[in-house]
TITOR-62868 format. One record per residue (C-alpha): residue in three letters; x, y, z; residue number from 1. Coordinates in Angstrom, 3 decimals. Layout:
N
PT:aa:u:v:w:i
PT:ALA:X:Y:Z:NUM $
...
//
This chain:
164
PT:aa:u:v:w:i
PT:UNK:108.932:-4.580:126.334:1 $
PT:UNK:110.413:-6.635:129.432:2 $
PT:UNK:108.849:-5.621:132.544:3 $
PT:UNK:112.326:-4.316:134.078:4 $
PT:UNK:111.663:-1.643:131.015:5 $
PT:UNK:108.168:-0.733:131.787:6 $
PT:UNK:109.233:-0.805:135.598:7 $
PT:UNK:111.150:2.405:134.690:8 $
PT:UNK:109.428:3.601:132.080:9 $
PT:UNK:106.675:4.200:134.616:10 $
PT:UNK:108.920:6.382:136.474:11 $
PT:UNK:109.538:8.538:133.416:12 $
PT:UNK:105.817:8.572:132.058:13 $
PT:UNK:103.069:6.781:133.978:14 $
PT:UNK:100.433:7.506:132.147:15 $
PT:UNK:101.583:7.042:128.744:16 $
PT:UNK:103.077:3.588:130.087:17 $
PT:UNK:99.792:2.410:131.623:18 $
PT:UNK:98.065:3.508:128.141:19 $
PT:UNK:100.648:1.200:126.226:20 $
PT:UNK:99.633:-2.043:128.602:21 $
PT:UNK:96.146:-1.542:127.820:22 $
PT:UNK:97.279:-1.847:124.048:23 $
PT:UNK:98.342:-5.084:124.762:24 $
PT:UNK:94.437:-6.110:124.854:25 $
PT:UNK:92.582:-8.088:127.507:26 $
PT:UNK:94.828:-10.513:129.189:27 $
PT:UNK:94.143:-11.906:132.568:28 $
PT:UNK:97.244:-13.929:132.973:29 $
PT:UNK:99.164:-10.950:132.914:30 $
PT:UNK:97.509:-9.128:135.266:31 $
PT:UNK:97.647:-12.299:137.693:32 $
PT:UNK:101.903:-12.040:136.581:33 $
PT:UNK:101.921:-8.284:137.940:34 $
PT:UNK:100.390:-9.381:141.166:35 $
PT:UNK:102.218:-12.233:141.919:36 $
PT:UNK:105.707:-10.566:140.818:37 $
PT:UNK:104.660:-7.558:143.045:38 $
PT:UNK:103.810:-9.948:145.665:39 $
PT:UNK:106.910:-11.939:145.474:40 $
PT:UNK:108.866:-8.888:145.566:41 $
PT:UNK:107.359:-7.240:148.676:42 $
PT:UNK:107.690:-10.519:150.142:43 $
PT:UNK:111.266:-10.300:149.373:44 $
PT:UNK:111.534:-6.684:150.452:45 $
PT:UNK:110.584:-8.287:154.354:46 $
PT:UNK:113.506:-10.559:154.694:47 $
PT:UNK:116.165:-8.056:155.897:48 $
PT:UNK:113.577:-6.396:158.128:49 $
PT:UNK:112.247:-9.741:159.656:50 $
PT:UNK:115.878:-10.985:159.787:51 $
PT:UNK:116.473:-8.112:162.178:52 $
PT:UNK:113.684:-8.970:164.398:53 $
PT:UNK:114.816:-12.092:164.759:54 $
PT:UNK:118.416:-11.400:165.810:55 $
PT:UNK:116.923:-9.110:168.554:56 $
PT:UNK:114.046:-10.992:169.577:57 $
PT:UNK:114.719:-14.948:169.573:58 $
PT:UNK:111.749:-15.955:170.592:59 $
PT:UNK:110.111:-16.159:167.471:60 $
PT:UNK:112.789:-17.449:164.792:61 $
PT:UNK:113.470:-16.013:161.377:62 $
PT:UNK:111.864:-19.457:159.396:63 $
PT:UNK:108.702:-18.803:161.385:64 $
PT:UNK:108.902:-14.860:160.524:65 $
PT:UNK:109.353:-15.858:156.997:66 $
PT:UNK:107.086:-18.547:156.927:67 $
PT:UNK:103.763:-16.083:158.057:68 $
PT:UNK:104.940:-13.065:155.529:69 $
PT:UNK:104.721:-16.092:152.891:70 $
PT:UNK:101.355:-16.691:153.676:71 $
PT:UNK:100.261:-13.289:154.137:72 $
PT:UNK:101.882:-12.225:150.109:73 $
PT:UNK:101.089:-15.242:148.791:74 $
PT:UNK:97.724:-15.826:149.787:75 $
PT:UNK:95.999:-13.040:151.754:76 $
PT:UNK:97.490:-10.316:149.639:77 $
PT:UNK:96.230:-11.486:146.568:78 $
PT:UNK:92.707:-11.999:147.697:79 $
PT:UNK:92.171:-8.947:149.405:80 $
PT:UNK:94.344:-7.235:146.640:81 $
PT:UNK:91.448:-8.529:144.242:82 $
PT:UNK:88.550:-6.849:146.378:83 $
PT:UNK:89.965:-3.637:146.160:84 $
PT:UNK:90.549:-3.602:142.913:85 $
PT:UNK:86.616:-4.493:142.548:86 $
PT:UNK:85.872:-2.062:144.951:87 $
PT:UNK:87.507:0.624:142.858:88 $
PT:UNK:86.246:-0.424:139.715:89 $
PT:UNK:82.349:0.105:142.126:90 $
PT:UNK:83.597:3.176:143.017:91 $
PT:UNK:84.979:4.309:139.923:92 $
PT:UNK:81.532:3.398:137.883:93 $
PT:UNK:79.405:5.586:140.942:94 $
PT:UNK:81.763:8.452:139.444:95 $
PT:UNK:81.428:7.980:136.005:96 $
PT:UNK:84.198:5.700:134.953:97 $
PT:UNK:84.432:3.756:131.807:98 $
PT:UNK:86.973:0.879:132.780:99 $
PT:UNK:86.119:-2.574:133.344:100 $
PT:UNK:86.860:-4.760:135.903:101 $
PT:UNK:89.791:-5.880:133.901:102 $
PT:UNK:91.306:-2.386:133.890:103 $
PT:UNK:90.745:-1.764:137.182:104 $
PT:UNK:92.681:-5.007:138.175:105 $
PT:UNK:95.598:-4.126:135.988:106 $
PT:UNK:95.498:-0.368:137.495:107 $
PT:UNK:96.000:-2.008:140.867:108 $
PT:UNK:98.330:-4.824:139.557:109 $
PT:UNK:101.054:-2.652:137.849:110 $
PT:UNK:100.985:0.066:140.286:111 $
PT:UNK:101.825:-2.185:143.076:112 $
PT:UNK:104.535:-3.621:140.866:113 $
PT:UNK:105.711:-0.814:139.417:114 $
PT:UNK:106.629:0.914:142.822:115 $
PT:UNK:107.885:-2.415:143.833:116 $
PT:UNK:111.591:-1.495:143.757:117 $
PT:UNK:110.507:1.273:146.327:118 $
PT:UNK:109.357:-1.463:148.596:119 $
PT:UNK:112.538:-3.158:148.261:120 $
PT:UNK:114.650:0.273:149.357:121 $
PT:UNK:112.199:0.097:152.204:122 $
PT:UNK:112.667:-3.529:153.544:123 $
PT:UNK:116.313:-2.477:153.195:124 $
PT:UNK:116.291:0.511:155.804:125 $
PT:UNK:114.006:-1.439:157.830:126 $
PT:UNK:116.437:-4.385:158.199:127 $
PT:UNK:119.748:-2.001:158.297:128 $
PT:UNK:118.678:0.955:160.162:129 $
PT:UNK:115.609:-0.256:161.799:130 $
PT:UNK:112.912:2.153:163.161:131 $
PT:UNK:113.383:5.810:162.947:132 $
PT:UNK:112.541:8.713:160.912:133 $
PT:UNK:114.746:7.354:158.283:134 $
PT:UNK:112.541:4.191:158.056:135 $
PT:UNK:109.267:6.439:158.090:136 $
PT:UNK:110.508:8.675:155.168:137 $
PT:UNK:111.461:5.891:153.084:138 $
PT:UNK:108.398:4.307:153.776:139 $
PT:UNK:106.097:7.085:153.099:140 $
PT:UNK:108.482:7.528:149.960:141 $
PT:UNK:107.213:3.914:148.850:142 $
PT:UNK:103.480:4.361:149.741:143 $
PT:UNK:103.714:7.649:147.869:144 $
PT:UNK:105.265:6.418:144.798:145 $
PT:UNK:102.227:3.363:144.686:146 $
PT:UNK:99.447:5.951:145.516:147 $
PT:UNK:100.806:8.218:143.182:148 $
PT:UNK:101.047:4.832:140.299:149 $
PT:UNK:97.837:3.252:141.470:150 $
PT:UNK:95.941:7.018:140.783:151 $
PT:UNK:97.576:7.640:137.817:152 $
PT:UNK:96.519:4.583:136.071:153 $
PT:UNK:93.231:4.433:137.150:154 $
PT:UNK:92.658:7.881:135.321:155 $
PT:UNK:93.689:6.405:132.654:156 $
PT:UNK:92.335:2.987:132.807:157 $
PT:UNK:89.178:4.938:133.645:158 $
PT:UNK:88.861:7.441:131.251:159 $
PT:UNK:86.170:7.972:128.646:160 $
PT:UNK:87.699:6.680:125.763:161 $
PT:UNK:88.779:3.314:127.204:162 $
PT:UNK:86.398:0.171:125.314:163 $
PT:UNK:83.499:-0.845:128.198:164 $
//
C-alpha cells in the first residue's frame, strides 16, 4: 500500500496496520523513509507558524527562522529520535518485551508519521490564529494522536509473538 493509505488506515485500525508493516520483514531503509517523511513534514508544519513570528517580530527574519527548524528536523530530530527509540526498546526488554531494536524504531518511526497530518493542522492554527486555547487544543490533539500511535504500536511491535 502507498503510505497516504496506511496514513489513514492507521486512523481506522492502528494496530492491525502496524501488524501489516511488520509483515513487510526487516527493512531499515524504510524505517529511515518514515522518519525522514515525518521529519520533513513537521518541518513543513512550522512554516506558517514561523512565518507569523516573523511578520510580528522583524528582528529575526523568516530565512533565518526556517533555516534553524531545518537543522533542528533534519539533523537533531533524527538523532535524538533514534535514542528514544533505543531507550524504549531498554525499557521495553526490563518489562518483558519481545521486539527488537528494529521494531522499536519502526514503532517510533510510523507513529510520528502517521500523526503527521495532525502536526500539519497544528502548524496551521499556530500560523493563522496564533497562541490561544485554540492553538493548545489542537496541539494537545496532535501530541495525543502520536502518544496514542507511538503506544499502540509498541504493544504490538512488542508483543510475545513478534520473531526476537
Amino acid at each position: 500500500m502507498a503510505v497516504a493509505t496506511d496514513i489513514a488506515a492507521m486512523y481506522r485500525a492502528p494496530r492491525q496496520t502496524v501488524r501489516r508493516l511488520l509483515t513487510m520483514g526487516v527493512r531499515e531503509d524504510r524505517a529511515l523513509l518514515y522518519l525522514m517523511l515525518a521529519c520533513a513534514l513537521i518541518f513543513v508544519a512550522q512554516w506558517p507558524r514561523l512565518a507569523r513570528e516573523a511578520h510580528l517580530d522583524a528582528a529575526v527574519p523568516l530565512d533565518a527562522r526556517i533555516g534553524g527548524a531545518l537543522l533542528a528536523w533534519f539533523f537533531l530530530a533524527p538523532l535524538l529520535l533514534y535514542a528514544v527509540a533505543a531507550i524504549t526498546r531498554l525499557a521495553a526488554r526490563l518489562l518483558g518485551g519481545r521486539g527488537t531494536w528494529y521494531t522499536a524504531r519502526l514503532a517510533l518511526f510510523w507513529s510520528l508519521l502517521a500523526a503527521a497530518p495532525m502536526w500539519l493542522l497544528s502548524g496551521l492554527a499556530a500560523g493563522f490564529l496564533g497562541p490561544g486555547g485554540a492553538l493548545q487544543g489542537v496541539s494537545a490533539l496532535a501530541l495525543g494522536v502520536f502518544l496514542v500511535f507511538w503506544g499502540l504500536a509498541l504493544l504490538e511491535t512488542e508483543r510475545p509473538t513478534m520473531l526476537a
